[in-house]
MARBA-3410 file (N, C-alpha, C, O; in Angstrom, 1 decimal):
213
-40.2,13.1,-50.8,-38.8,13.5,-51.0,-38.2,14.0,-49.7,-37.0,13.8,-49.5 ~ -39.0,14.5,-49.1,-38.1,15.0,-47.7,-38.1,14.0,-47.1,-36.9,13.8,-46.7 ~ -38.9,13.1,-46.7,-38.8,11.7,-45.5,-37.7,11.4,-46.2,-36.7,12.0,-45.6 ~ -37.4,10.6,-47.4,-36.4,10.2,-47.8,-34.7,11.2,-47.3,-33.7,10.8,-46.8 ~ -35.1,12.5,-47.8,-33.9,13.2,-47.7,-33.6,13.6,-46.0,-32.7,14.4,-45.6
-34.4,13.0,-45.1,-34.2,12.6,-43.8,-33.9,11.6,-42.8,-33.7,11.6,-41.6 ~ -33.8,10.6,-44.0,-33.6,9.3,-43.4,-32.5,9.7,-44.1,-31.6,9.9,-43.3 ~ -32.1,9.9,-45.6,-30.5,9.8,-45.8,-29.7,10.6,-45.2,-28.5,10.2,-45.1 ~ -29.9,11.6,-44.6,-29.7,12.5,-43.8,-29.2,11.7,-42.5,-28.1,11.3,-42.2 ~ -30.3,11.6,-42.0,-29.6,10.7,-40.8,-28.8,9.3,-40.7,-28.1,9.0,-39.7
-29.2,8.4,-41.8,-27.9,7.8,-42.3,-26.8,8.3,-42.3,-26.0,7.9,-41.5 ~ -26.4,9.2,-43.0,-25.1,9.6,-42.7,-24.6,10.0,-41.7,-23.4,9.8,-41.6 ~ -25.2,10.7,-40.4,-24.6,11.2,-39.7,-24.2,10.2,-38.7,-23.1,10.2,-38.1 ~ -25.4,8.9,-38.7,-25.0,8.1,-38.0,-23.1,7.8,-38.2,-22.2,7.9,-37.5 ~ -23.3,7.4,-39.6,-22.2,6.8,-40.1,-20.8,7.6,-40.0,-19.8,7.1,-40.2
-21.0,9.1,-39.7,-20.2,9.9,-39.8,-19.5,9.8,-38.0,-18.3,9.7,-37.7 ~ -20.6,9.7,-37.2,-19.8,9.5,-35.5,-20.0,8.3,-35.6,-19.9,8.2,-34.3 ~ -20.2,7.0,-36.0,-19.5,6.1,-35.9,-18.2,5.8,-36.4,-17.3,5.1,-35.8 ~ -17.9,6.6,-37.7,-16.4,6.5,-38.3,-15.7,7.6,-37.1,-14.5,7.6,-36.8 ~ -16.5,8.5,-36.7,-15.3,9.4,-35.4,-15.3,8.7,-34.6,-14.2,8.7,-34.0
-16.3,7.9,-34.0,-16.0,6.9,-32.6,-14.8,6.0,-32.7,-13.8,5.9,-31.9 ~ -14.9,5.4,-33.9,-14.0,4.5,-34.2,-12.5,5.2,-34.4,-11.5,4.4,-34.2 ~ -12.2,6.4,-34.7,-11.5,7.1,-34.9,-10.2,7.3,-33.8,-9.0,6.9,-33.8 ~ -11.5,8.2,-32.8,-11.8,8.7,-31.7,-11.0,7.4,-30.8,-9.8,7.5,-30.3 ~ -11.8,6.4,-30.8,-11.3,5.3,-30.1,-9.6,4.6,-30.6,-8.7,4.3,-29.8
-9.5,4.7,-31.6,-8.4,4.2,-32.1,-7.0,5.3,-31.3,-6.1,5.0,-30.5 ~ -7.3,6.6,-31.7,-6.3,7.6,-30.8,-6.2,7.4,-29.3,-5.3,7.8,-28.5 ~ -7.3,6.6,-28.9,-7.9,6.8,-27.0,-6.5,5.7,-26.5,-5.7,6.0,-25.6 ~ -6.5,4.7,-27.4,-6.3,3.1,-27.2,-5.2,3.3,-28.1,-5.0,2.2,-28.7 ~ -4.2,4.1,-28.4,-3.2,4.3,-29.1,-2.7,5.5,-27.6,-1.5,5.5,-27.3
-3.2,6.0,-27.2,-2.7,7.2,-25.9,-2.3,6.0,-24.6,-1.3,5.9,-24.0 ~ -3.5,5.4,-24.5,-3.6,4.7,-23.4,-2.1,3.4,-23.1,-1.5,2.9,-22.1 ~ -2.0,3.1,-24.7,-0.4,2.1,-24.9,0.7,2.8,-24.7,1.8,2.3,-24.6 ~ 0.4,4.2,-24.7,1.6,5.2,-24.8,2.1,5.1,-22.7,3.3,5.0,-22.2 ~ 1.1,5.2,-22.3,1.1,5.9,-21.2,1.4,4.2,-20.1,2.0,4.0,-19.1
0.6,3.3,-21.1,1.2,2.4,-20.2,1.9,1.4,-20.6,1.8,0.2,-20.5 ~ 3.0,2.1,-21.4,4.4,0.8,-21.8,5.4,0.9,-20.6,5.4,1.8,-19.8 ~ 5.9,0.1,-20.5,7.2,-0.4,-19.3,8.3,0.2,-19.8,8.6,-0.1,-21.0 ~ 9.5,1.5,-18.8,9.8,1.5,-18.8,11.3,0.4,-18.0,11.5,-0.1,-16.8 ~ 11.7,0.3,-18.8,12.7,-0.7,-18.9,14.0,-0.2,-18.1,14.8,0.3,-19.0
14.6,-0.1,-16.7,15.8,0.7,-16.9,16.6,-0.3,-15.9,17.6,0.2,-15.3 ~ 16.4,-1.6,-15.7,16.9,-2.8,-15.0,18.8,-2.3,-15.4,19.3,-1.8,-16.4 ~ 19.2,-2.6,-14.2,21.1,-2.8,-14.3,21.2,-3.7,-15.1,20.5,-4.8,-15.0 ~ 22.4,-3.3,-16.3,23.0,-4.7,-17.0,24.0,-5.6,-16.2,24.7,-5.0,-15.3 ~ 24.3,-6.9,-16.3,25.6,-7.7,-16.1,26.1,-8.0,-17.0,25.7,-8.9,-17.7
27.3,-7.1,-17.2,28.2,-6.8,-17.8,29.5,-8.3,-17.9,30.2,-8.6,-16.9 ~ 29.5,-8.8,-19.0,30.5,-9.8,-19.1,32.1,-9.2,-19.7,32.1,-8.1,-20.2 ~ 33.2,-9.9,-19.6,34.3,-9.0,-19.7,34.3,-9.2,-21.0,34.0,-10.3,-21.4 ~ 34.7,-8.0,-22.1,34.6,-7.3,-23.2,35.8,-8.4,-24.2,35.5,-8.9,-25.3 ~ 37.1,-8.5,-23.6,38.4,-8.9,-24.3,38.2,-10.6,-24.6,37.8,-11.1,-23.6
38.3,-11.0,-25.0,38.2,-12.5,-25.2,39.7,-13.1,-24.6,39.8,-13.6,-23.5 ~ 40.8,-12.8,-25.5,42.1,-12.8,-24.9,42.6,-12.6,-24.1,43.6,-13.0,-24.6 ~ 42.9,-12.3,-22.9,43.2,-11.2,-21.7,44.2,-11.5,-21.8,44.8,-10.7,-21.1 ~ 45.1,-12.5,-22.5,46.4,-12.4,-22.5,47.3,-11.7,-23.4,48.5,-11.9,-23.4 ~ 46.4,-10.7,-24.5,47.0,-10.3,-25.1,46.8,-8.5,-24.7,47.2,-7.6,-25.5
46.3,-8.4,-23.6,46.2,-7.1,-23.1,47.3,-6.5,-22.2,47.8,-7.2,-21.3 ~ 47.7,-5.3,-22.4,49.0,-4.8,-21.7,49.0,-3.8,-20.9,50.0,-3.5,-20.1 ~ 47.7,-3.1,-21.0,47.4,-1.7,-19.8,45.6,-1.7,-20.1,45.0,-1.9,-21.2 ~ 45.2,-1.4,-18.8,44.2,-1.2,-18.9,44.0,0.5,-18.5,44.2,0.7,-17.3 ~ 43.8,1.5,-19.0,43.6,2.7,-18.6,41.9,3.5,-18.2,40.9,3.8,-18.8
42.2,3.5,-16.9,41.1,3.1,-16.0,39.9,5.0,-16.5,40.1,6.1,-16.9 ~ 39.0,4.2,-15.9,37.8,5.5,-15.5,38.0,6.7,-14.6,38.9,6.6,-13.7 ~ 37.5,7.3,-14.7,37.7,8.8,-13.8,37.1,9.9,-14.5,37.5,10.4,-15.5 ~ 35.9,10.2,-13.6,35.3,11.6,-13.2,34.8,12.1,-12.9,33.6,12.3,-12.8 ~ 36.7,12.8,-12.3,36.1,13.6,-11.2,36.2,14.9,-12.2,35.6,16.0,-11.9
36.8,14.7,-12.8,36.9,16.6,-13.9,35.8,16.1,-15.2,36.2,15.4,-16.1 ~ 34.5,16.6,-15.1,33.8,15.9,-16.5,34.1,16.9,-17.7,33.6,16.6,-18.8 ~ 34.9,17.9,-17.6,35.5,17.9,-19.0,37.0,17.4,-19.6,37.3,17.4,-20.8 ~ 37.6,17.0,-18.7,39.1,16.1,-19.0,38.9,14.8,-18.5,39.9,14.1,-18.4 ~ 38.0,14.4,-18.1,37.6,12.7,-17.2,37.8,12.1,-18.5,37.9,12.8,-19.5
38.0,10.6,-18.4,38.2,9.7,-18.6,36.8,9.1,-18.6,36.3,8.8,-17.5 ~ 36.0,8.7,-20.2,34.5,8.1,-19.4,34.4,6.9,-19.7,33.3,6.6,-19.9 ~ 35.3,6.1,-19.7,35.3,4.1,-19.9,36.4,3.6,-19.4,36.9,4.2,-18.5 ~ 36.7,2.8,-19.7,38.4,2.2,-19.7,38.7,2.1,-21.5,37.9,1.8,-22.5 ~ 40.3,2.3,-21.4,40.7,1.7,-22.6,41.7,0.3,-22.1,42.6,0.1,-21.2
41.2,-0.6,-23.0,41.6,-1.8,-22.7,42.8,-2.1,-24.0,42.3,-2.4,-25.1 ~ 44.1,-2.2,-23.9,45.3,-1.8,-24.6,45.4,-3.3,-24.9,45.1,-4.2,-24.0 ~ 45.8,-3.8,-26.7,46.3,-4.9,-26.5,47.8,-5.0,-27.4,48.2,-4.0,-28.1 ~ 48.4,-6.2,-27.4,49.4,-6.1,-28.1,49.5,-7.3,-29.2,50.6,-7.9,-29.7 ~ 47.7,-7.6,-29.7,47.8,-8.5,-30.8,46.0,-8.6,-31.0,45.1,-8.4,-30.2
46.1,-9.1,-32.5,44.5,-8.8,-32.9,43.8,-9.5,-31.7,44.5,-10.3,-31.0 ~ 42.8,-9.3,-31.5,42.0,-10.0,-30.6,40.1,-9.9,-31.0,39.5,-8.8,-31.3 ~ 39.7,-11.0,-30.7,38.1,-10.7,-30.5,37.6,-9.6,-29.5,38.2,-9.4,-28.4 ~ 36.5,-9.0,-29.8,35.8,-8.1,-29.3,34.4,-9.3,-28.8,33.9,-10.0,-29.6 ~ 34.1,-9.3,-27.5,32.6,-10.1,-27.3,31.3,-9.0,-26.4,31.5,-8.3,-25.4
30.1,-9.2,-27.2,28.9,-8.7,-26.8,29.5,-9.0,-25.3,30.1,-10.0,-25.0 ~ 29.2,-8.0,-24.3,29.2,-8.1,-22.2,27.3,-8.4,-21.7,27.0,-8.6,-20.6 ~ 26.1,-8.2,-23.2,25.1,-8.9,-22.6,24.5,-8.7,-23.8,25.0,-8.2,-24.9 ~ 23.1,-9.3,-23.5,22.0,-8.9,-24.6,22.0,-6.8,-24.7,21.9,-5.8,-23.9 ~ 22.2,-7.3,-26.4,21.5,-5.8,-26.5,21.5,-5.7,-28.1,21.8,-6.7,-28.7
21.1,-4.2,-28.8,20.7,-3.8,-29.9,21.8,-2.9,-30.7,21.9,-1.7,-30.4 ~ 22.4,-3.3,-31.6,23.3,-2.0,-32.1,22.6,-1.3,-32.9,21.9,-1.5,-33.9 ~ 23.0,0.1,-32.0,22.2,1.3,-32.1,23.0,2.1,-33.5,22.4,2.8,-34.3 ~ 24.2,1.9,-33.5,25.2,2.5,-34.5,26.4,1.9,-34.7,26.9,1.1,-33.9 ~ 27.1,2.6,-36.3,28.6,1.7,-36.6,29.0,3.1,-37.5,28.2,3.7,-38.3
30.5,3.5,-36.9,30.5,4.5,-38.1,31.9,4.5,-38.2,32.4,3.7,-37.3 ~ 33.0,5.0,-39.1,34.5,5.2,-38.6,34.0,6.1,-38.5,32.9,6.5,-38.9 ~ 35.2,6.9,-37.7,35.3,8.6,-37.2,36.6,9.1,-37.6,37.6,8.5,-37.2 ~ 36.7,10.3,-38.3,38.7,10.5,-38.3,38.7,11.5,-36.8,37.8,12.4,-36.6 ~ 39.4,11.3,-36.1,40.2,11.9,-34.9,41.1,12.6,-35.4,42.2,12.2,-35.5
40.5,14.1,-35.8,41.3,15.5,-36.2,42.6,15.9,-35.5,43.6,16.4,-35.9 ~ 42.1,15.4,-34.0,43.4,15.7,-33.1,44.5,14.8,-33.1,45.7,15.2,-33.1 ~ 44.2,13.7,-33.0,45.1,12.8,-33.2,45.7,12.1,-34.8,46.8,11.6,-35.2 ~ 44.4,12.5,-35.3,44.8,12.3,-36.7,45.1,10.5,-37.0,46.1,10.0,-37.5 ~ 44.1,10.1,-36.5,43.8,8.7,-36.6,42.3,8.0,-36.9,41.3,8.4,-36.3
42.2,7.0,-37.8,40.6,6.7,-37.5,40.0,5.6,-37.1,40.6,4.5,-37.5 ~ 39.1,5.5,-36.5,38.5,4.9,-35.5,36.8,4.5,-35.7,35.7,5.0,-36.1 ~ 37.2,3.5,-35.1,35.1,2.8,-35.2,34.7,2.9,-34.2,35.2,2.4,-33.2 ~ 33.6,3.7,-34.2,32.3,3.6,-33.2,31.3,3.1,-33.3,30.5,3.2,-34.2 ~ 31.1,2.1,-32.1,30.1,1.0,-32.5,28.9,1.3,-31.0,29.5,1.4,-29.9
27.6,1.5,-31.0,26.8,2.2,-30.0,25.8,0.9,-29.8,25.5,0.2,-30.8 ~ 25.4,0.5,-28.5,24.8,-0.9,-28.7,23.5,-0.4,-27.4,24.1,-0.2,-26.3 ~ 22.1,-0.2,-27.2,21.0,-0.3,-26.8,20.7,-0.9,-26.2,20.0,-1.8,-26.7 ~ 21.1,-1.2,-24.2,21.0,-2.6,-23.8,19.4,-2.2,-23.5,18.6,-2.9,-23.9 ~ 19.1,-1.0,-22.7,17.9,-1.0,-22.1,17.2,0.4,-22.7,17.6,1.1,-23.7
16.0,0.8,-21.9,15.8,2.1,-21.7,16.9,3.7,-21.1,17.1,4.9,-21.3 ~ 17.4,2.6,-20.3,18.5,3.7,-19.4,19.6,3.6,-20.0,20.0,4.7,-20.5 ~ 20.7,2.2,-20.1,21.7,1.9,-20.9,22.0,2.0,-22.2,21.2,1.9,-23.1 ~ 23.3,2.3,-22.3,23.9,2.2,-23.4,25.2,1.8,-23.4,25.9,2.1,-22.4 ~ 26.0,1.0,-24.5,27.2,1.0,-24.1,27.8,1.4,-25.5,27.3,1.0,-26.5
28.9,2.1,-25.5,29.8,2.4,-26.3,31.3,1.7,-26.5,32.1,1.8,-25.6 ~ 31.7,1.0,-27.7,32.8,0.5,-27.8,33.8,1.5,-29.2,33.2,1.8,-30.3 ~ 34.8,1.9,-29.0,35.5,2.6,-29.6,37.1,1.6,-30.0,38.1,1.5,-29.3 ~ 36.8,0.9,-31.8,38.2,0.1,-31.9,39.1,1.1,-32.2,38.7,2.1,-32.9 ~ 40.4,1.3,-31.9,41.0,2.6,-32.2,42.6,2.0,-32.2,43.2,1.6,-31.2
43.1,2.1,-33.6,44.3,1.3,-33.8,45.3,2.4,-34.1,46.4,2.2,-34.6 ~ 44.7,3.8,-33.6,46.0,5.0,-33.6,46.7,4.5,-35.8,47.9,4.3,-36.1 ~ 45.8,4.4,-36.5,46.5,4.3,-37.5,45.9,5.3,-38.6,44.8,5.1,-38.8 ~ 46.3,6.4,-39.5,46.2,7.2,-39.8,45.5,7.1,-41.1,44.8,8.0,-41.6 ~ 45.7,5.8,-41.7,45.3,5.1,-43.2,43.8,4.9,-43.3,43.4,4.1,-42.5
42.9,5.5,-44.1,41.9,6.0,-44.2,41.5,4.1,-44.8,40.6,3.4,-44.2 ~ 42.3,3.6,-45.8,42.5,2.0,-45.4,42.2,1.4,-44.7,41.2,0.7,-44.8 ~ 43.2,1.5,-43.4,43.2,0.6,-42.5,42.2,1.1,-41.5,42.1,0.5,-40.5 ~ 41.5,2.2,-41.8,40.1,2.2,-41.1,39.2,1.7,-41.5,38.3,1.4,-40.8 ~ 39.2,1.6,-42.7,38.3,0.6,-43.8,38.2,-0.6,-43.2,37.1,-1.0,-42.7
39.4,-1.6,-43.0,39.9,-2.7,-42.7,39.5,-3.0,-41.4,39.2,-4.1,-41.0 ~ 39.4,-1.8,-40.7,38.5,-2.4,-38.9,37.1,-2.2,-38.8,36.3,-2.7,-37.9 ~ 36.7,-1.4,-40.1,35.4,-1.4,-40.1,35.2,-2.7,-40.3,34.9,-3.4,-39.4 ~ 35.4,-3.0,-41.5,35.1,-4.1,-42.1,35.3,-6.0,-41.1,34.8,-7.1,-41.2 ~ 36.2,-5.6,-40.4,36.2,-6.6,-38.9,35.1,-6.2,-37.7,35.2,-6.8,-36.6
34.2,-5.2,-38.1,33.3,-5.7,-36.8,31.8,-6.3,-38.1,31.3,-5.7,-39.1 ~ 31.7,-7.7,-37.4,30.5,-8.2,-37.8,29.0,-8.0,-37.9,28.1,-8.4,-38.5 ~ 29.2,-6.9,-36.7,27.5,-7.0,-36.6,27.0,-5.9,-37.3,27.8,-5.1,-37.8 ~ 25.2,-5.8,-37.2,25.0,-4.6,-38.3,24.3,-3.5,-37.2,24.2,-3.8,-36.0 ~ 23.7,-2.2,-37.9,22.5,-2.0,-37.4,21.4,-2.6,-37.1,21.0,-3.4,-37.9
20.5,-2.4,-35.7,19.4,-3.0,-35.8,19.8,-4.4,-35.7,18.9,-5.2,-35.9 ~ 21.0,-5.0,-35.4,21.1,-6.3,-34.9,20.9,-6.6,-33.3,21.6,-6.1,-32.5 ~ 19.9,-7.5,-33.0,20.3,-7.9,-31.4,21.2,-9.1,-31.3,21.1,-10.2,-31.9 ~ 22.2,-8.7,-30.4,23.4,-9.8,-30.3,23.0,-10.2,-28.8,22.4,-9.4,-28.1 ~ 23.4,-11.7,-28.5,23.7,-11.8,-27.2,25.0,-11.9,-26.6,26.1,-11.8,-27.1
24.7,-12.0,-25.4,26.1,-12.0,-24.0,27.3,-13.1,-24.8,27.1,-14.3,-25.0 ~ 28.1,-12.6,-24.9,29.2,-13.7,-25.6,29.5,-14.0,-26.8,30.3,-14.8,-27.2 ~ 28.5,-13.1,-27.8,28.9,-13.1,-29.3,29.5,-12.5,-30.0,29.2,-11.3,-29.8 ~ 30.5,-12.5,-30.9,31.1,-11.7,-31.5,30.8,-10.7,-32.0,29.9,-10.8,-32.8 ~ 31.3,-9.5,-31.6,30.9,-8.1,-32.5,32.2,-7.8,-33.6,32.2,-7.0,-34.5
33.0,-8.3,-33.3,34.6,-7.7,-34.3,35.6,-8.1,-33.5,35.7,-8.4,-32.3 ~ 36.7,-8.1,-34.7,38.4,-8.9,-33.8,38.8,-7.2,-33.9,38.6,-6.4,-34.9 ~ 39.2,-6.9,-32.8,39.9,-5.0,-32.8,41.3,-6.0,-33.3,41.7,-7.1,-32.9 ~ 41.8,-4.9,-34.6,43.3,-5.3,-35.2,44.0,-4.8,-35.0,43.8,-3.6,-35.1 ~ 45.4,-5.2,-34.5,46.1,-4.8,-34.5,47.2,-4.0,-35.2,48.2,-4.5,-35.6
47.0,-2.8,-35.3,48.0,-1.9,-36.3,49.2,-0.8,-35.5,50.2,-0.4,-36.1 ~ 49.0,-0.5,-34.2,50.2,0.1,-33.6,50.0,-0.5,-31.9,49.0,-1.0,-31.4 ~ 51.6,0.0,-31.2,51.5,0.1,-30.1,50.4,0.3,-29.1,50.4,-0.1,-28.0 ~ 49.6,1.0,-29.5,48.2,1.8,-29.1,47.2,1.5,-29.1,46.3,2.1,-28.4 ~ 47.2,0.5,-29.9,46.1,-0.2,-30.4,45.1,-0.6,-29.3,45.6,-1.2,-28.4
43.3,-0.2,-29.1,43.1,-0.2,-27.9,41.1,-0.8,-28.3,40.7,-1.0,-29.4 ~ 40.1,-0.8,-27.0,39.2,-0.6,-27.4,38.7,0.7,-26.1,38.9,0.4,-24.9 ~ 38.1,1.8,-26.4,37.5,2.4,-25.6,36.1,2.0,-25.1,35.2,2.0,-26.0 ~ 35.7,1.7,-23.9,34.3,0.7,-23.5,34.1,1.6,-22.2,34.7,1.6,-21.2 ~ 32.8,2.5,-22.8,32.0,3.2,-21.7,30.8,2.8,-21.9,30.4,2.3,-23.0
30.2,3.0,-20.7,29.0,2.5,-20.9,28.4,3.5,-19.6,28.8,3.8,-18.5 ~ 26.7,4.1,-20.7,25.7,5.5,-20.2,24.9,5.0,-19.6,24.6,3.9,-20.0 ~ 24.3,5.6,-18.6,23.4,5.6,-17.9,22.9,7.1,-17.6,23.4,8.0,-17.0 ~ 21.3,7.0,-18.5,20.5,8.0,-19.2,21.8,9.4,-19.1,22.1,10.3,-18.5 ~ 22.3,8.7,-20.3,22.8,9.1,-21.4,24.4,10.2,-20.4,25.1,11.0,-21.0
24.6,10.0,-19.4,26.0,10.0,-18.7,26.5,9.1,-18.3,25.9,8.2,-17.8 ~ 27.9,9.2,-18.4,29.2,7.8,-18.2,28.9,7.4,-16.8,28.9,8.2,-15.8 ~ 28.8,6.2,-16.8,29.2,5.7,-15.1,29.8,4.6,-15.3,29.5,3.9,-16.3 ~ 30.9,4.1,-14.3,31.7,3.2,-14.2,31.6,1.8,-14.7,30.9,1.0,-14.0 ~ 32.1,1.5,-15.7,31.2,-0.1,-16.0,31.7,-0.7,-14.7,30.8,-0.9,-13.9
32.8,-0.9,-14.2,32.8,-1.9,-13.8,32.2,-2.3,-12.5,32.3,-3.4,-11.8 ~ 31.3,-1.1,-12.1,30.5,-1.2,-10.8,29.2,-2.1,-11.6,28.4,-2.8,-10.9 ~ 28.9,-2.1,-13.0,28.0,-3.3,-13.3,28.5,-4.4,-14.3,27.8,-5.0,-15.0 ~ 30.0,-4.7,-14.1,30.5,-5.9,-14.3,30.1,-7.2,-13.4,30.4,-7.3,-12.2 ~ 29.6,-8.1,-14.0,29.1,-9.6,-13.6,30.9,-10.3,-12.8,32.1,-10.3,-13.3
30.2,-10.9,-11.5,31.2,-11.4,-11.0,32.3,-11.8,-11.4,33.4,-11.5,-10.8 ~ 32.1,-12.4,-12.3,33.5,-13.4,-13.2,34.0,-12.3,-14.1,35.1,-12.5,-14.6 ~ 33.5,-11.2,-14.2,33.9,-9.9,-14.9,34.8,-9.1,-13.7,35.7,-8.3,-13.9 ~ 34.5,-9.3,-13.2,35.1,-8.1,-11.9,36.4,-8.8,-11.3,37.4,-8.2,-10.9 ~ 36.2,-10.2,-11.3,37.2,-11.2,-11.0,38.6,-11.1,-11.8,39.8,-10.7,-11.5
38.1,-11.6,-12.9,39.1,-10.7,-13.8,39.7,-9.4,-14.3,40.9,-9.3,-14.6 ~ 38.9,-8.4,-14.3,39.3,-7.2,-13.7,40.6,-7.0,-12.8,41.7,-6.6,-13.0 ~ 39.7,-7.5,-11.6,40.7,-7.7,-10.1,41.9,-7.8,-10.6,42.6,-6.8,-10.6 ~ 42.4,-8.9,-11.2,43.6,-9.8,-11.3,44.2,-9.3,-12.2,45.3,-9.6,-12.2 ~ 43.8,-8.5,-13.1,44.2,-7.8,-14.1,45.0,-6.2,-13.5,46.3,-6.0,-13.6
44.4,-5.5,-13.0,44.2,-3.9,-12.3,45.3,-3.8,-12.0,46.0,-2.8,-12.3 ~ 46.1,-4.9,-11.2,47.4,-4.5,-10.5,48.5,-5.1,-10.9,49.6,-5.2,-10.3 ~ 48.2,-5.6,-12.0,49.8,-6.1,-13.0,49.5,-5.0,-14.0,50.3,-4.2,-13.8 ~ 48.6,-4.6,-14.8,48.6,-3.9,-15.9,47.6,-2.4,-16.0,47.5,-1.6,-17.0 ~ 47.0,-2.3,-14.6,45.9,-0.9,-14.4,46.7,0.5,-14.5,47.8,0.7,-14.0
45.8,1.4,-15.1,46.9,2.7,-14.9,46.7,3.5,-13.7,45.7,4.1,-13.7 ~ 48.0,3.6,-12.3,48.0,3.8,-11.2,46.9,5.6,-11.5,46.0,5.8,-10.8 ~ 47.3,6.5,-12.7,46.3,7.9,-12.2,45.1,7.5,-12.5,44.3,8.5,-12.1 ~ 44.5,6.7,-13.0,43.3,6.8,-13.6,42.4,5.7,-13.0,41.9,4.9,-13.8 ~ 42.1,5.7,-11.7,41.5,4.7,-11.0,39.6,4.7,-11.6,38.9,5.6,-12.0
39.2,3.3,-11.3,38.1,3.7,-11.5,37.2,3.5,-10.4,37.0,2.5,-9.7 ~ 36.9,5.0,-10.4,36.0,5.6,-9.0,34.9,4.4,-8.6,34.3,3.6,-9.3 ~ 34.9,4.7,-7.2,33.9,3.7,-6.5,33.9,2.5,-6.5,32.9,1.9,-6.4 ~ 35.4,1.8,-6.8,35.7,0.3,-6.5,36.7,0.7,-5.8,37.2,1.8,-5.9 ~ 36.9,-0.8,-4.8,38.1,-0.8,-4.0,39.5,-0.8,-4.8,40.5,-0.9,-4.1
39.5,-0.7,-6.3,41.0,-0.6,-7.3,41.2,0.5,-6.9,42.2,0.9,-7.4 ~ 40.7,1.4,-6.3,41.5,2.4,-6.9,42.7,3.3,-5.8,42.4,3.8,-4.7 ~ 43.7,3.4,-6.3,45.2,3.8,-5.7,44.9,5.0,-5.1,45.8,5.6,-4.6
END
């Protein structure tokens, strides 16, 4: 009875640090994936945002230098519905309306995951007060959560409902504003250019390009 109750004995224990080895090992080789995943924080090239550009009427530029009254994107003003297009590959991180207490208007926020470091933020904002017609712009951006879109696809037509009617387009880097258009893709910047000085707003330059007045 005891040989036996010592061989079972030691069967188990075997079996007990082999299930911790295995255990053991699984946490080791779960630490080790931790420690060596690729941080991702490559610059985006940024394609231009408006599909139309001829239905745009002011661009209201970046600026900050005051980070509590700064300006942290451009708003891009139009004066007729227009498409909104993906500026590269990336992931929408969020879609929400928001009511704007102060202005007393509501507005979609759409948050998109290009990299580890980036982010870009698009804000459709038709200055319209109708809890409706914020329905109605939700319901015009196409894409969902957890969607990856690429460079040139539609995300939503921003509609037109007032004078004001605009899109706000900042874009973070580890998680503060910096100037898109210092990582706008050539043909992006090109346009820009040509745009800035028939329709750019002279106070609100955007720092660290030659646009600014």
């Amino acid at each position: 009875m005891k040989r036996k109750w010592k061989i079972t004995l030691g069967v188990s224990i075997s079996i007990i640090v082999i299930i911790g080895g295995i255990a053991g090992g699984s946490k080791l080789y779960d630490y080790l994936q931790d420690i060596n995943q690729v941080y991702i924080d490559d610059d985006p090239i940024l394609a231009f945002p408006v599909e139309n550009i001829s239905s745009l009427t002011l661009i209201f530029g970046y600026n900050m230098t005051d980070q509590e009254t700064g300006h942290n994107g451009f708003d891009f003003i139009v004066n007729s519905t227009t498409n909104i297009l993906a500026s590269c590959n990336m992931t929408v991180n969020d879609k929400e309306a928001i009511y704007n207490e102060i202005y007393e208007f509501w507005a979609i926020g759409v948050s998109f995951d290009i990299n580890d470091a980036f982010e870009l933020l698009i804000g459709f904002e038709n200055f319209n007060s109708s809890e409706a017609a914020g329905q109605q712009q939700l319901d015009a951006i196409v894409v969902e959560v957890g969607q990856v879109v690429t460079q040139g696809e539609l995300i939503g037509q921003l509609l037109y409902m007032s004078p004001y009617t605009l899109i706000h387009y900042s874009l973070l880097k580890n998680g503060k504003a910096v100037c898109p258009y210092l990582y706008f893709s050539p043909e992006a910047k090109a346009t820009f250019d040509l745009l800035w000085p028939q329709i750019g707003s002279s106070t609100d330059p955007c720092n660290g390009t030659t646009l600014c007045f």
